[in-house]
mmCIF entry with sequence, helices, sheets and N, C-alpha, C, O atoms, coordinates in Angstrom:
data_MODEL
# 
_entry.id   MODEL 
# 
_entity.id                         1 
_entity.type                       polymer 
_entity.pdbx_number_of_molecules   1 
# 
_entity_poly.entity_id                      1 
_entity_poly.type                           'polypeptide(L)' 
_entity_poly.nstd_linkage                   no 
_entity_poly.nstd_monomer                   no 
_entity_poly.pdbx_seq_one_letter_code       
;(UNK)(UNK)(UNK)(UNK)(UNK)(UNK)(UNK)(UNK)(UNK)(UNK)(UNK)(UNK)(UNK)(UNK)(UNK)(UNK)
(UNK)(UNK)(UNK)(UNK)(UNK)(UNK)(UNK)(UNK)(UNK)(UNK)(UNK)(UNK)(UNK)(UNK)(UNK)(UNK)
(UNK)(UNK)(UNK)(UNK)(UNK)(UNK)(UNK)(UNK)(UNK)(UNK)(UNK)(UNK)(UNK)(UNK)(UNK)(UNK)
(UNK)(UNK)(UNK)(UNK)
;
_entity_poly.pdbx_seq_one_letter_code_can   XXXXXXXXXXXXXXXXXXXXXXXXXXXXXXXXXXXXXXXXXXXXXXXXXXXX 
_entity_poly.pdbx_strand_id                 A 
# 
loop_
_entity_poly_seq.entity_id 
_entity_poly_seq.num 
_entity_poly_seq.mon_id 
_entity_poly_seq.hetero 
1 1  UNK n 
1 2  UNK n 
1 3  UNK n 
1 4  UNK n 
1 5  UNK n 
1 6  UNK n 
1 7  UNK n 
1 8  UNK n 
1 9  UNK n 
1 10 UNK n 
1 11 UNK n 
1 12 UNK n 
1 13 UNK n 
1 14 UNK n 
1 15 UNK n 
1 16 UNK n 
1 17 UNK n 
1 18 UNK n 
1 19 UNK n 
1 20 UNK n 
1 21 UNK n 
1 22 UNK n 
1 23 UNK n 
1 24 UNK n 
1 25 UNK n 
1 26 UNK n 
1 27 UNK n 
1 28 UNK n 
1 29 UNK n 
1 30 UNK n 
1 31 UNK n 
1 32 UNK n 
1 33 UNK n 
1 34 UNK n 
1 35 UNK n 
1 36 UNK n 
1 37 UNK n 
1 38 UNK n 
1 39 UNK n 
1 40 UNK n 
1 41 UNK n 
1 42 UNK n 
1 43 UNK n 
1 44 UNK n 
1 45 UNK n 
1 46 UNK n 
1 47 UNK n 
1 48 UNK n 
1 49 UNK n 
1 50 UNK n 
1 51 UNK n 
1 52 UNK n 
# 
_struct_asym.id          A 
_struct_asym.entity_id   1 
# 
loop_
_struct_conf.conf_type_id 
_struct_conf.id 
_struct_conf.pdbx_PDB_helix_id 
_struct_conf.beg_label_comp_id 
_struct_conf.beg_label_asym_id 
_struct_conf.beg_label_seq_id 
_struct_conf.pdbx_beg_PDB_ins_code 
_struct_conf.end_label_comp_id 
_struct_conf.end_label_asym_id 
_struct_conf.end_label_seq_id 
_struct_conf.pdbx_end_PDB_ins_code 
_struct_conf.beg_auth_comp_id 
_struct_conf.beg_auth_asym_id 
_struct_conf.beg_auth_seq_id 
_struct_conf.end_auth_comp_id 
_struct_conf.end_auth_asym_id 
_struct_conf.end_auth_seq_id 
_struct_conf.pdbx_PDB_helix_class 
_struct_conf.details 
_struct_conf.pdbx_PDB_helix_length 
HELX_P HELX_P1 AA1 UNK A 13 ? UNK A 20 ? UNK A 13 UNK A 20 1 ? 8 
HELX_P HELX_P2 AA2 UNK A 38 ? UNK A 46 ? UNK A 38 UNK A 46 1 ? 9 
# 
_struct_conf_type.id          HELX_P 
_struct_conf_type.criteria    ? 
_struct_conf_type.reference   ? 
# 
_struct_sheet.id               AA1 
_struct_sheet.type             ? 
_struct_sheet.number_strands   2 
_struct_sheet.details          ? 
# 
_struct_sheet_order.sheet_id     AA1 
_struct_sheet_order.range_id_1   1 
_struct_sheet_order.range_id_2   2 
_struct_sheet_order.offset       ? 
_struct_sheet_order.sense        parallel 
# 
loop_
_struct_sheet_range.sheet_id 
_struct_sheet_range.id 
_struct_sheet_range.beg_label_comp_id 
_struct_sheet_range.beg_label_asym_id 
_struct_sheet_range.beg_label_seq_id 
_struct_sheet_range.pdbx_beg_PDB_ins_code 
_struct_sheet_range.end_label_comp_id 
_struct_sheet_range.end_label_asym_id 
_struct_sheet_range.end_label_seq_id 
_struct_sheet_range.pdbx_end_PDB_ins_code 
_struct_sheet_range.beg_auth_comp_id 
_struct_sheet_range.beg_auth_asym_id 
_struct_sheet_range.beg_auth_seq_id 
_struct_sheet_range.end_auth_comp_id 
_struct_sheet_range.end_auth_asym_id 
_struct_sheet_range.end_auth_seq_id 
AA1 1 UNK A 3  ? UNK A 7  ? UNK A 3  UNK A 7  
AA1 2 UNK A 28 ? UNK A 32 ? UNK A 28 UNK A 32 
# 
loop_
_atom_site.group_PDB 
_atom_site.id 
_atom_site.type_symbol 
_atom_site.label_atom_id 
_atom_site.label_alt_id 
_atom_site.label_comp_id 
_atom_site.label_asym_id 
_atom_site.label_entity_id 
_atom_site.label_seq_id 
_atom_site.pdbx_PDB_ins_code 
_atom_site.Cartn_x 
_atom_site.Cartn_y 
_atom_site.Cartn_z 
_atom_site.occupancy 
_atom_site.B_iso_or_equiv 
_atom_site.pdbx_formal_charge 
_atom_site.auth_seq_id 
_atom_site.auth_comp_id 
_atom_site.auth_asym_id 
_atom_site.auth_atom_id 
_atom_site.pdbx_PDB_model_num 
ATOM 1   N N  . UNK A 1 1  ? -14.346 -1.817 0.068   1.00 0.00 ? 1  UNK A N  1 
ATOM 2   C CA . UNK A 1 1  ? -12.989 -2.122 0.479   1.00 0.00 ? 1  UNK A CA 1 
ATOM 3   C C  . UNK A 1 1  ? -12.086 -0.959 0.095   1.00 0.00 ? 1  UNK A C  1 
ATOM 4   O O  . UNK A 1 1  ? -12.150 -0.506 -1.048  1.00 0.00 ? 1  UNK A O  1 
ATOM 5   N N  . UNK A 1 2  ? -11.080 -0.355 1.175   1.00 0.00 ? 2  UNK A N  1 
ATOM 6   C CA . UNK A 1 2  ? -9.886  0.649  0.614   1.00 0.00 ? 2  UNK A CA 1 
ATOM 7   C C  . UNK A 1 2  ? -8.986  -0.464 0.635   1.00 0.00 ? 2  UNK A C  1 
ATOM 8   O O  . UNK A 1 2  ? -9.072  -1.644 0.975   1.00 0.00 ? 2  UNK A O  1 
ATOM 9   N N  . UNK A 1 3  ? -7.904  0.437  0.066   1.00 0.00 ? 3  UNK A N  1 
ATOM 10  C CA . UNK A 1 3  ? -6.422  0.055  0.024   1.00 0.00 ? 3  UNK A CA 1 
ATOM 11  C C  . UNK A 1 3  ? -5.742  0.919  0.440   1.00 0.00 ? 3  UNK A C  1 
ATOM 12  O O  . UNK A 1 3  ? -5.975  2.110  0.237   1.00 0.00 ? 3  UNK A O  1 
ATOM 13  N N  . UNK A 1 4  ? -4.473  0.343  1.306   1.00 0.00 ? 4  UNK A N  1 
ATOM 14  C CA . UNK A 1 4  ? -3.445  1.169  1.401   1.00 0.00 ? 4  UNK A CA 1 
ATOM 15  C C  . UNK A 1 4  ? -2.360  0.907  0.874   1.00 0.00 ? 4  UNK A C  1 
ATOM 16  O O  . UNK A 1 4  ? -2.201  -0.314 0.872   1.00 0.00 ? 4  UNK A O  1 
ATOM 17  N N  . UNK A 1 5  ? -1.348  1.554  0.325   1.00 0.00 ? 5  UNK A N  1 
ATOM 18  C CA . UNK A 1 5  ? 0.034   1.321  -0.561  1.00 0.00 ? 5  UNK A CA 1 
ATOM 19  C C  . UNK A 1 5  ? 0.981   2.139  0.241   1.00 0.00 ? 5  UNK A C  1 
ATOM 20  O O  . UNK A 1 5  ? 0.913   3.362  0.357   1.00 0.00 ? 5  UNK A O  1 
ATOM 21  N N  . UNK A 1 6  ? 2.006   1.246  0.866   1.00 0.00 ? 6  UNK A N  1 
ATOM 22  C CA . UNK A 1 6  ? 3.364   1.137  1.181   1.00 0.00 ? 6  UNK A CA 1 
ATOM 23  C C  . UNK A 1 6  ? 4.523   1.199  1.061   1.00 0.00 ? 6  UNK A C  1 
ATOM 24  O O  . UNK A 1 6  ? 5.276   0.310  1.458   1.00 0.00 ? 6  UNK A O  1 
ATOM 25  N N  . UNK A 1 7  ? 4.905   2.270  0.485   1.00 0.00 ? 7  UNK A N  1 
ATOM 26  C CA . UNK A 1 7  ? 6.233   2.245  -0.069  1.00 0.00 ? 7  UNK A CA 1 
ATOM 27  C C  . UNK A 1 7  ? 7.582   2.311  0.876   1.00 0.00 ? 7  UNK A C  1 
ATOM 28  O O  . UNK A 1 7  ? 8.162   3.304  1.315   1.00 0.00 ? 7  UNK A O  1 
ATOM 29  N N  . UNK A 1 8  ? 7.917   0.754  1.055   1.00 0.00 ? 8  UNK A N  1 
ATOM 30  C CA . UNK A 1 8  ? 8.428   0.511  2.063   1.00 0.00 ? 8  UNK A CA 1 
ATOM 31  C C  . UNK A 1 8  ? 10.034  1.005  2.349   1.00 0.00 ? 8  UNK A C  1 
ATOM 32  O O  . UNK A 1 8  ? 10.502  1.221  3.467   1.00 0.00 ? 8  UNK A O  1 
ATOM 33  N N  . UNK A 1 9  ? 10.841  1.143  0.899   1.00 0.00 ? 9  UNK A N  1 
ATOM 34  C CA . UNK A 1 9  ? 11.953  2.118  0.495   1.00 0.00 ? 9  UNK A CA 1 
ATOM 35  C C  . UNK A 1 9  ? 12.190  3.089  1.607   1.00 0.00 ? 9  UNK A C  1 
ATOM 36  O O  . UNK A 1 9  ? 13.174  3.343  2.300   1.00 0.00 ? 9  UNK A O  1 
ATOM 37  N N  . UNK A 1 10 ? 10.744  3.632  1.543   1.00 0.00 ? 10 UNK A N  1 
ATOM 38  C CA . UNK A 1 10 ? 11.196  5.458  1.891   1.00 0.00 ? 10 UNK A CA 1 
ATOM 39  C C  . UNK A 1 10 ? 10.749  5.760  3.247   1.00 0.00 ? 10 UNK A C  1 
ATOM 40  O O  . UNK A 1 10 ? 10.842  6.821  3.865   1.00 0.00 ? 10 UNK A O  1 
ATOM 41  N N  . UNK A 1 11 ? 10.237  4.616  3.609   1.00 0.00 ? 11 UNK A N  1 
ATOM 42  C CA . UNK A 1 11 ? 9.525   4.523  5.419   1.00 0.00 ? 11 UNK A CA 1 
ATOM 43  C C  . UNK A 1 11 ? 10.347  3.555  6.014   1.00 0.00 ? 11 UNK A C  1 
ATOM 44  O O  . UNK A 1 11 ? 10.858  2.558  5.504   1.00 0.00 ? 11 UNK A O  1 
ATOM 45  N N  . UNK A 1 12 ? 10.418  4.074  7.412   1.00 0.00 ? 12 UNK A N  1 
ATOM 46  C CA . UNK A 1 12 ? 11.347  3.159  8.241   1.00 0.00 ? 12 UNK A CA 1 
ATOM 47  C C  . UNK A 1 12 ? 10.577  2.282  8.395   1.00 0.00 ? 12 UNK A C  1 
ATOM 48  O O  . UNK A 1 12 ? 9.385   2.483  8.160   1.00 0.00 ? 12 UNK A O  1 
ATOM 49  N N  . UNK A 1 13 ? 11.147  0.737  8.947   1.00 0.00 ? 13 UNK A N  1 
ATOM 50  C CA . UNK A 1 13 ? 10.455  -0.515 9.380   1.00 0.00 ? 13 UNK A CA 1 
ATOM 51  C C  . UNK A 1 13 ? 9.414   -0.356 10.645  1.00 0.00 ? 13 UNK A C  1 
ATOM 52  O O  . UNK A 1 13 ? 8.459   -1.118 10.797  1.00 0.00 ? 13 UNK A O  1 
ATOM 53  N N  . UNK A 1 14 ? 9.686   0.603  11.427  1.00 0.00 ? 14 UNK A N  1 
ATOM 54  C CA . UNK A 1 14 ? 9.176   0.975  12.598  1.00 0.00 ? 14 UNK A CA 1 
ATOM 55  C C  . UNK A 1 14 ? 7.413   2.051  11.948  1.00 0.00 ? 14 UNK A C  1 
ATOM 56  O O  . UNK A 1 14 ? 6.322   1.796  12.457  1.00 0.00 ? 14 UNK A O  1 
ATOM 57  N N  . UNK A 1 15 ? 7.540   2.899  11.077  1.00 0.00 ? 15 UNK A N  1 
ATOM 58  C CA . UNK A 1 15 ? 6.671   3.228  10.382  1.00 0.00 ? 15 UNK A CA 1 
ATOM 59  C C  . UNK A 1 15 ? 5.768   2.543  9.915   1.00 0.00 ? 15 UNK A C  1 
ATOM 60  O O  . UNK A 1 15 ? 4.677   2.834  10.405  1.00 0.00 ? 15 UNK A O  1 
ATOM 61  N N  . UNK A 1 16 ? 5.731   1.426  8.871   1.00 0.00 ? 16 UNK A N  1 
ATOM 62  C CA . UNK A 1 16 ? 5.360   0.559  8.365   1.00 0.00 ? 16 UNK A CA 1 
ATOM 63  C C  . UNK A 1 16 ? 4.549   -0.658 9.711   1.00 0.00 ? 16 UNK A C  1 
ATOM 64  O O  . UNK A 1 16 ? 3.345   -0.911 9.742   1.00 0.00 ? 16 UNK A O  1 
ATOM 65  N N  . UNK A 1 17 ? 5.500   -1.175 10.593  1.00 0.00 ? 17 UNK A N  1 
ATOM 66  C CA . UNK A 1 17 ? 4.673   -1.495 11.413  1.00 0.00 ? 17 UNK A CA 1 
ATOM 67  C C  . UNK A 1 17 ? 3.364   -0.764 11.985  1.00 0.00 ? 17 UNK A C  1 
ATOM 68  O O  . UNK A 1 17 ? 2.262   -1.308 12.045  1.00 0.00 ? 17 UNK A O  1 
ATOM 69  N N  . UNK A 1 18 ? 3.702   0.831  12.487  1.00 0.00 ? 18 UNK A N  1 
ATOM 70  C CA . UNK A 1 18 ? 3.014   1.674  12.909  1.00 0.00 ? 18 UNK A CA 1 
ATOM 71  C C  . UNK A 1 18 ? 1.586   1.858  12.421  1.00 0.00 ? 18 UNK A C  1 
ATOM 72  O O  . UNK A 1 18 ? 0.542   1.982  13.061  1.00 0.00 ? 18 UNK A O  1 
ATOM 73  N N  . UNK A 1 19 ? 1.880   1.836  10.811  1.00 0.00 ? 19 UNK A N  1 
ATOM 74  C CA . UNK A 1 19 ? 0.976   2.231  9.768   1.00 0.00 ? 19 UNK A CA 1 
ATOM 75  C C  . UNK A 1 19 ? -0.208  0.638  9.588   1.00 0.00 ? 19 UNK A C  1 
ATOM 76  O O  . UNK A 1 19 ? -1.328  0.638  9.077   1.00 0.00 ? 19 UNK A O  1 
ATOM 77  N N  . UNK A 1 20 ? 0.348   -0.256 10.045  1.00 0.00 ? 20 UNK A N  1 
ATOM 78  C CA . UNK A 1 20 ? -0.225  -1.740 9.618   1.00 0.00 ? 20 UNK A CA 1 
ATOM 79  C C  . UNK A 1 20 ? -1.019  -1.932 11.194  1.00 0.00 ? 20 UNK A C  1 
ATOM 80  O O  . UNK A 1 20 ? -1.829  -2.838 11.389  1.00 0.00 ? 20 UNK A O  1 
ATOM 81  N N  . UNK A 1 21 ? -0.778  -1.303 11.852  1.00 0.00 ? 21 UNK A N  1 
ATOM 82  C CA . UNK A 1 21 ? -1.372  -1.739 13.264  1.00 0.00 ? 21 UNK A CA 1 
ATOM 83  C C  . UNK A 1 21 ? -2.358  -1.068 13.795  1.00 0.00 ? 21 UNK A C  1 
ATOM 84  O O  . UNK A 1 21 ? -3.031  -1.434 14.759  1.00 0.00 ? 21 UNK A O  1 
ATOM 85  N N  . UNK A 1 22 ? -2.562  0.726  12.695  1.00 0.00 ? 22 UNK A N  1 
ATOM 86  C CA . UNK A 1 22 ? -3.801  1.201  12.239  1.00 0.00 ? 22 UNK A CA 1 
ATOM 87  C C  . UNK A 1 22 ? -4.584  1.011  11.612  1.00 0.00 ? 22 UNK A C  1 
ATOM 88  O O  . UNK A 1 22 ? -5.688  1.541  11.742  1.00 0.00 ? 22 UNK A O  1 
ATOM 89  N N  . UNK A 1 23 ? -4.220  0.016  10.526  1.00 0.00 ? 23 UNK A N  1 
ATOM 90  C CA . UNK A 1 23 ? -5.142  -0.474 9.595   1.00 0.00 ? 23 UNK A CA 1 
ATOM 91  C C  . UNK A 1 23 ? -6.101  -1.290 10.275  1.00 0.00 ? 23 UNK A C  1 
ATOM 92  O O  . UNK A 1 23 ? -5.672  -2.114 11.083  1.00 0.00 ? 23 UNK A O  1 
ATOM 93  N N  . UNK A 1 24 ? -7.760  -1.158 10.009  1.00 0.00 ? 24 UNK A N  1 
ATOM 94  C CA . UNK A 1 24 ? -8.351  -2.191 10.688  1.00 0.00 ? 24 UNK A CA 1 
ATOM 95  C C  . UNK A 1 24 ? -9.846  -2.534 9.235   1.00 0.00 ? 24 UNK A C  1 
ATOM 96  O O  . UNK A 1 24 ? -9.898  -1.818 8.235   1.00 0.00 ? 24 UNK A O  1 
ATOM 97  N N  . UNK A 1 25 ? -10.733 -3.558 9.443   1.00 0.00 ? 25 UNK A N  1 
ATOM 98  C CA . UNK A 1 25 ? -11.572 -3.769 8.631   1.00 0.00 ? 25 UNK A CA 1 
ATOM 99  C C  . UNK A 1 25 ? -11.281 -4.611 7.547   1.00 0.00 ? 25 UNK A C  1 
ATOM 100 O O  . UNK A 1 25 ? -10.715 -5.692 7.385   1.00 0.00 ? 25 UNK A O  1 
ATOM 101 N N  . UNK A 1 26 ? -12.002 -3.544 6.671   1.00 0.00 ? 26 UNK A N  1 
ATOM 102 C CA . UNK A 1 26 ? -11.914 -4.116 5.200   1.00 0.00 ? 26 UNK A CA 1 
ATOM 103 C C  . UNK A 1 26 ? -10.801 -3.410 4.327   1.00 0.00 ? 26 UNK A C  1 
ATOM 104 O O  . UNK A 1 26 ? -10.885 -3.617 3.116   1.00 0.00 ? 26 UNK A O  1 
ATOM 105 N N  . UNK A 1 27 ? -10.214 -2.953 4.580   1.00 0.00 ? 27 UNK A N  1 
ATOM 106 C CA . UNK A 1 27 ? -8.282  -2.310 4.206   1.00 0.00 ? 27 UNK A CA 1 
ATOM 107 C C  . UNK A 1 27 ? -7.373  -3.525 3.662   1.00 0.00 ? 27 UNK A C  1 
ATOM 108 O O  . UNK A 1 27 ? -7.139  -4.480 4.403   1.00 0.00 ? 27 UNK A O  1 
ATOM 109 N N  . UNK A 1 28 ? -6.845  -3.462 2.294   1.00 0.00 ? 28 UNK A N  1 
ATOM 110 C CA . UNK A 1 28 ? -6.009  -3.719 1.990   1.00 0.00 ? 28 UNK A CA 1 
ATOM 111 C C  . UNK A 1 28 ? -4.974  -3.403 1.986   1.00 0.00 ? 28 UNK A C  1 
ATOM 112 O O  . UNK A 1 28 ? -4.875  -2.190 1.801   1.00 0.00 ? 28 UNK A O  1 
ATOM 113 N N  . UNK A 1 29 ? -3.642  -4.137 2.158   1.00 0.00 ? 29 UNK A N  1 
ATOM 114 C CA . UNK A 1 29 ? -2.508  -3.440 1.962   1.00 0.00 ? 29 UNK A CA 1 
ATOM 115 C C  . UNK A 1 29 ? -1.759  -4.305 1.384   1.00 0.00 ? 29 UNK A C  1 
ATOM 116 O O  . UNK A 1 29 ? -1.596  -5.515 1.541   1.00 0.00 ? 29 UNK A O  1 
ATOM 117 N N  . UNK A 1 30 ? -1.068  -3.086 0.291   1.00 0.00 ? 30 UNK A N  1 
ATOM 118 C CA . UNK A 1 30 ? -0.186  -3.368 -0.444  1.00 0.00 ? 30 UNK A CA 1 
ATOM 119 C C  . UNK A 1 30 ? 1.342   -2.639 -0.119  1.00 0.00 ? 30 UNK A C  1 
ATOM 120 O O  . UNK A 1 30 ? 1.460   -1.481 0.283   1.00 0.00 ? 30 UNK A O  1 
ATOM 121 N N  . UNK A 1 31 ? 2.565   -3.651 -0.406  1.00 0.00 ? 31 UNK A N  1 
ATOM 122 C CA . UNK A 1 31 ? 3.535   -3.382 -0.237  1.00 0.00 ? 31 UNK A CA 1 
ATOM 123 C C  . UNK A 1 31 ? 4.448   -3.249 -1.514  1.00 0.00 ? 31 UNK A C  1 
ATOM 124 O O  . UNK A 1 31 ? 4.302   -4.051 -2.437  1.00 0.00 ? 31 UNK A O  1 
ATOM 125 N N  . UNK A 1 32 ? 5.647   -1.971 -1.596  1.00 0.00 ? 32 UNK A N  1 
ATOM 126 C CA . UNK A 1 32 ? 6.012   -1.490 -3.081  1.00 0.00 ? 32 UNK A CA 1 
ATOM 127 C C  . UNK A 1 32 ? 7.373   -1.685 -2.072  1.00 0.00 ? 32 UNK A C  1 
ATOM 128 O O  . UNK A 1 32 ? 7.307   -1.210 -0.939  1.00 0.00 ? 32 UNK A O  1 
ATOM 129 N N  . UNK A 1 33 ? 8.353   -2.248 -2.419  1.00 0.00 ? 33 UNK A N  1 
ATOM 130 C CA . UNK A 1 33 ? 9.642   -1.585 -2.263  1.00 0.00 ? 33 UNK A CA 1 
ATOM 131 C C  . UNK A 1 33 ? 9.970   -0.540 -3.402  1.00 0.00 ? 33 UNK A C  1 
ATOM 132 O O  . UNK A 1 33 ? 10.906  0.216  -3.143  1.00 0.00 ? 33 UNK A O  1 
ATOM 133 N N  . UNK A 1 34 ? 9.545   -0.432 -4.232  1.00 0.00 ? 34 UNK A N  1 
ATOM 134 C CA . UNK A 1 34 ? 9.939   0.555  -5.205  1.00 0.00 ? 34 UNK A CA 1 
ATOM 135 C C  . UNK A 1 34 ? 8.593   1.582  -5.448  1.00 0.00 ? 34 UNK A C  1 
ATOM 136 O O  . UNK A 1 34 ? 7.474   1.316  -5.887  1.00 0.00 ? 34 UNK A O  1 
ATOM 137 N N  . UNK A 1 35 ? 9.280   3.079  -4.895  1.00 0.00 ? 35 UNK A N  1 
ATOM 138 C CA . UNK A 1 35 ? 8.028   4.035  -5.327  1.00 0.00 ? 35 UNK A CA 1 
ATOM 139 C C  . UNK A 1 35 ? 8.500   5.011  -6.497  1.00 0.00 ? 35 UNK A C  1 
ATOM 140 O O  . UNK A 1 35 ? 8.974   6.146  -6.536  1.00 0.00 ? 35 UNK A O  1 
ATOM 141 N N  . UNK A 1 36 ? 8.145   4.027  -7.443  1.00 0.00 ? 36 UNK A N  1 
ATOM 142 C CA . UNK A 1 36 ? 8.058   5.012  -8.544  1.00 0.00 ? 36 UNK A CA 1 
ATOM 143 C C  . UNK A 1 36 ? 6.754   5.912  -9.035  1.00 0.00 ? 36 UNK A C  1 
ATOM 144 O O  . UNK A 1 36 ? 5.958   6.335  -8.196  1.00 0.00 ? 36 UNK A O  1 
ATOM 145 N N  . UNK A 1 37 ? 6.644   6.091  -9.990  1.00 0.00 ? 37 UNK A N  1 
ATOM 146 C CA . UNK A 1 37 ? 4.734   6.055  -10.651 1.00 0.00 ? 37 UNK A CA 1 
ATOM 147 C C  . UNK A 1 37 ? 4.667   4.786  -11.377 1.00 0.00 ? 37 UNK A C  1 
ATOM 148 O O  . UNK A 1 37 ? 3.615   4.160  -11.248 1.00 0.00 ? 37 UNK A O  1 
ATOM 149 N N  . UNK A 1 38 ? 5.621   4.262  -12.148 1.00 0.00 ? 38 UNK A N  1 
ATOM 150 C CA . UNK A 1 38 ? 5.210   2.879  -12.513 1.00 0.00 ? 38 UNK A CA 1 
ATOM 151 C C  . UNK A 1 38 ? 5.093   2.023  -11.673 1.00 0.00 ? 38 UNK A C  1 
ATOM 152 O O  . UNK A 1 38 ? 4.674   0.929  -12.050 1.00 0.00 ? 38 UNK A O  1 
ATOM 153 N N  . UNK A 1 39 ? 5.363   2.188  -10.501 1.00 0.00 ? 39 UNK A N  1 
ATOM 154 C CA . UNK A 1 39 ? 5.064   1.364  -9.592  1.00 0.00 ? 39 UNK A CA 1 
ATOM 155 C C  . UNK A 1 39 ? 3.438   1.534  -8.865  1.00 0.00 ? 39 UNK A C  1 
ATOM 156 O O  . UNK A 1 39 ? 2.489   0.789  -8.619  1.00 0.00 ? 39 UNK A O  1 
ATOM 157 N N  . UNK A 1 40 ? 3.732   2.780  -8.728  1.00 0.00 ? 40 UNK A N  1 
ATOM 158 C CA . UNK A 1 40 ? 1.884   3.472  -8.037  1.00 0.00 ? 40 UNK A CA 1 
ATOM 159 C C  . UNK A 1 40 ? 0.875   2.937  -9.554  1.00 0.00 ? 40 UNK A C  1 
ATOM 160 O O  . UNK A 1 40 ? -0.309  2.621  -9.445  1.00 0.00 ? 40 UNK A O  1 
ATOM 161 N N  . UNK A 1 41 ? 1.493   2.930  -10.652 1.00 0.00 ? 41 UNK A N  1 
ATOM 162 C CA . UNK A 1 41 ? 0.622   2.700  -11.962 1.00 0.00 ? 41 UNK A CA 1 
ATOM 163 C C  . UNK A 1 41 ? -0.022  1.035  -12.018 1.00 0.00 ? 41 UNK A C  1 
ATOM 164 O O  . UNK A 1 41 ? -1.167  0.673  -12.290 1.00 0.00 ? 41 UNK A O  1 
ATOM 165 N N  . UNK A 1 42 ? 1.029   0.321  -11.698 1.00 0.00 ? 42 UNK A N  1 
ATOM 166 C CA . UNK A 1 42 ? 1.130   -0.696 -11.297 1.00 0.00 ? 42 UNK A CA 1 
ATOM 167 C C  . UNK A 1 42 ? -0.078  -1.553 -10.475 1.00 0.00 ? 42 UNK A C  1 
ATOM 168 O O  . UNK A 1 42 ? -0.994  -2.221 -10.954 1.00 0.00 ? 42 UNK A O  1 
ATOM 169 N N  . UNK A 1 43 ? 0.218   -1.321 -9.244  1.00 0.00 ? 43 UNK A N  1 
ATOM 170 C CA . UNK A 1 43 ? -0.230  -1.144 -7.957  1.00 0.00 ? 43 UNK A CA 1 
ATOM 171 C C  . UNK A 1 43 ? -1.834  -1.041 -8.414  1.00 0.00 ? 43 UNK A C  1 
ATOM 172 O O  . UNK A 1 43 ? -2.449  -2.084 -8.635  1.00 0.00 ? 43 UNK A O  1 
ATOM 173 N N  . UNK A 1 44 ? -2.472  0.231  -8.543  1.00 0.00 ? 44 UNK A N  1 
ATOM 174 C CA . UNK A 1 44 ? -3.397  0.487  -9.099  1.00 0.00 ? 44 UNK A CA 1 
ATOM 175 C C  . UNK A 1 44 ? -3.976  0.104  -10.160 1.00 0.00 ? 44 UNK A C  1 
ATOM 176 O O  . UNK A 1 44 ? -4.885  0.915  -10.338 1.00 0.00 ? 44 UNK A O  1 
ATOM 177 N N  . UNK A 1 45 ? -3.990  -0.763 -11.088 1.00 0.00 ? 45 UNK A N  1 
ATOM 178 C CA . UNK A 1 45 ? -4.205  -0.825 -12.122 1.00 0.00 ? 45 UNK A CA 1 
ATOM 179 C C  . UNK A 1 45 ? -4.549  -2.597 -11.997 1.00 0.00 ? 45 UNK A C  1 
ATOM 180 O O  . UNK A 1 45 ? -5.430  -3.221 -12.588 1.00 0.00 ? 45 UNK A O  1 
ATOM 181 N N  . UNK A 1 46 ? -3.378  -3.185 -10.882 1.00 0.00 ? 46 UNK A N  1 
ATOM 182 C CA . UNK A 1 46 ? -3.877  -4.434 -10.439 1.00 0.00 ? 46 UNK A CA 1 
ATOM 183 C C  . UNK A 1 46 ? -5.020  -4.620 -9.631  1.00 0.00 ? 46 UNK A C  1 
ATOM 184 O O  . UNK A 1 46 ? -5.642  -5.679 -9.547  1.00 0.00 ? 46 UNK A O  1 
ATOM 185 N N  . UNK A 1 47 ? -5.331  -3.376 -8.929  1.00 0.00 ? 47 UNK A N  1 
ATOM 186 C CA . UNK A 1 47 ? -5.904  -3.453 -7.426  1.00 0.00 ? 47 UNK A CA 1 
ATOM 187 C C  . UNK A 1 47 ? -7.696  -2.669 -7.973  1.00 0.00 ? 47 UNK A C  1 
ATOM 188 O O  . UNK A 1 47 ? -8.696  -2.540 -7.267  1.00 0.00 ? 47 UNK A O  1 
ATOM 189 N N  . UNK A 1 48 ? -7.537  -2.360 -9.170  1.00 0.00 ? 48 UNK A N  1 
ATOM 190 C CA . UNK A 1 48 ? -8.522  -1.201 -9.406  1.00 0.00 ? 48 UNK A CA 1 
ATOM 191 C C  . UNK A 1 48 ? -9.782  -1.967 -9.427  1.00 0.00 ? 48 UNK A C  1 
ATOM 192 O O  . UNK A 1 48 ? -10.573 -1.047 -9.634  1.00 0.00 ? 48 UNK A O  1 
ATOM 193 N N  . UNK A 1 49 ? -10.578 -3.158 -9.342  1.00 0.00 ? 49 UNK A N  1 
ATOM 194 C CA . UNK A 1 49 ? -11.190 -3.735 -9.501  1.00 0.00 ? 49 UNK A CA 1 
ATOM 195 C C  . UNK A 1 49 ? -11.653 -4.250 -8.167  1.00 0.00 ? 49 UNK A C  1 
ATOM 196 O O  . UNK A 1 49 ? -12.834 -4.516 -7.942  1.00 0.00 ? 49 UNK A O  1 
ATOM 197 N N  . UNK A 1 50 ? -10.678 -4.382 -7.287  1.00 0.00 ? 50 UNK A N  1 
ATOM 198 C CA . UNK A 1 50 ? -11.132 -4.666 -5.588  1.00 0.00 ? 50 UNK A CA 1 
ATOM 199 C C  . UNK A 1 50 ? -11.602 -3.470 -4.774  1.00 0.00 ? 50 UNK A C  1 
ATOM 200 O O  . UNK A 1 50 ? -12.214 -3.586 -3.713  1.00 0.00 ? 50 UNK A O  1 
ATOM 201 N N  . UNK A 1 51 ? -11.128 -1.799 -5.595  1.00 0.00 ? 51 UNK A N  1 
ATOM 202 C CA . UNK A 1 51 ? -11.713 -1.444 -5.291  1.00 0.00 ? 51 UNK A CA 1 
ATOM 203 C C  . UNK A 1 51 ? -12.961 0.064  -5.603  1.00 0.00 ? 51 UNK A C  1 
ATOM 204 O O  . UNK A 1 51 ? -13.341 1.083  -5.028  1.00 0.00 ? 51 UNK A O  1 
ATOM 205 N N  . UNK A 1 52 ? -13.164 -0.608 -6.751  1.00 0.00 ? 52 UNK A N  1 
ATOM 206 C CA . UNK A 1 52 ? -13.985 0.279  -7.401  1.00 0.00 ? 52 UNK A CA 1 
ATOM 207 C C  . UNK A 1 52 ? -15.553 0.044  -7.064  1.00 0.00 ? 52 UNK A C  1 
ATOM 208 O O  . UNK A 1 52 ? -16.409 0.766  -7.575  1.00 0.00 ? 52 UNK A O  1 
# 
């Protein structure tokens, strides 16, 4: 399984659709309104196990 992370802040709504309508399979996606690194730290650290 990948993941993809979204940092929806800094991408237009039109992007984000764009980006979700490429996604196909076994792809996760995750959504951040906030892109910090504690947020990417975050993110990862929850997710690191789905996909290691």
């Amino acid at each position: 399984m990948s993941i993809v992370i979204l940092f929806t802040h800094t991408i237009s709504h039109k992007m984000v659709q764009c980006a979700m309508n490429s996604i196909c399979g076994n792809t996760k996606i995750v959504r951040s309104h906030t892109s910090s690194m504690n947020s990417l730290r975050d993110i990862l650290e929850e997710h690191a196990g789905a996909i290691a």
